[in-house]
C-alpha positions in Angstrom: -16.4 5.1 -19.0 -18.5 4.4 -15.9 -17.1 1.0 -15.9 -13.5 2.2 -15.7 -14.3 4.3 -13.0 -16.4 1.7 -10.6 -13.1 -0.7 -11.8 -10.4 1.7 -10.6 -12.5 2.8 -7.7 -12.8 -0.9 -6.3 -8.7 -1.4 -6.9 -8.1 1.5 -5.2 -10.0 0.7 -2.5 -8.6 -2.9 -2.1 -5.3 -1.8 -1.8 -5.7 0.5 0.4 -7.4 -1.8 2.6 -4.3 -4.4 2.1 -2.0 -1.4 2.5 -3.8 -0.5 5.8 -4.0 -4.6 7.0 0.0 -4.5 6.3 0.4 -1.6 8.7 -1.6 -3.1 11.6 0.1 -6.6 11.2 3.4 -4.7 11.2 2.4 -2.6 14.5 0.8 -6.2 15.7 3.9 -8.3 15.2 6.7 -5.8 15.7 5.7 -3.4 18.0 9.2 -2.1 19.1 11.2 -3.8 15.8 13.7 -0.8 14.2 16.0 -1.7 11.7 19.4 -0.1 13.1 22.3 0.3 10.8 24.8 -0.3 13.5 23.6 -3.3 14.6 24.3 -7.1 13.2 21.5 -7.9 10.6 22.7 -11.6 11.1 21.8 -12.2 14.7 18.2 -11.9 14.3 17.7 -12.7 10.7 14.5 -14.8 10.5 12.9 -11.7 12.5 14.3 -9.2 10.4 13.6 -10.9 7.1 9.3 -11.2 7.9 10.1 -7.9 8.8 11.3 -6.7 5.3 8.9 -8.6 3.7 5.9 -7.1 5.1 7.0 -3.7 5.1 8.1 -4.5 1.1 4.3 -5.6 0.5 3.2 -3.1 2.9 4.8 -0.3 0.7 3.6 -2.4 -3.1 0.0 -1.9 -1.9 0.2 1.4 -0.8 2.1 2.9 -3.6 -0.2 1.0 -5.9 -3.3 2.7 -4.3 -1.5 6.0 -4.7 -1.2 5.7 -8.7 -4.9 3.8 -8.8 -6.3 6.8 -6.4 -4.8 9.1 -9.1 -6.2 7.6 -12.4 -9.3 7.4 -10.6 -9.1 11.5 -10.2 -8.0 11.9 -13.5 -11.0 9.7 -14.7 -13.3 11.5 -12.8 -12.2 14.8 -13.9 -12.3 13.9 -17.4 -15.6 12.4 -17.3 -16.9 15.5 -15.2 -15.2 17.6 -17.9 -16.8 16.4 -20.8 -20.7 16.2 -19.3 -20.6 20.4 -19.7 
């Protein structure tokens, strides 16, 4: 059980630390980049494209933290649980 909890723990932490490296690269690279509905997706595709991509990796990482954080918490409480 301790094992599953150091192992989820560590995921966790690395991708929230890849989630939090894809924000800063995003902010780095595109500081004033907005996707805008209106405008012509074609005329600045290679820019918009690396832009999509990191915010799609960006977003893998950080929802994948979210569900590791979670397990971790419901490992936790179950092991906490069962030492009473």
């Amino acid at each position: 059980m301790t094992g599953a909890i150091l192992t989820t723990a560590v995921f966790a932490l690395l991708c929230s630390t890849l989630a939090t490296i894809g924000n800063f690269a995003i902010a780095r690279d595109f500081p004033d980049f907005e996707l805008d509905p209106d405008a012509d997706f074609l005329l600045d595709a290679k820019l918009g494209m690396r832009f999509m991509q990191y915010r799609l990796t960006t977003n893998l990482f950080y929802h994948q933290s979210l569900v590791l954080w979670g397990l971790l918490a419901v490992l936790l409480a179950y092991k906490f649980l069962l030492s009473f």
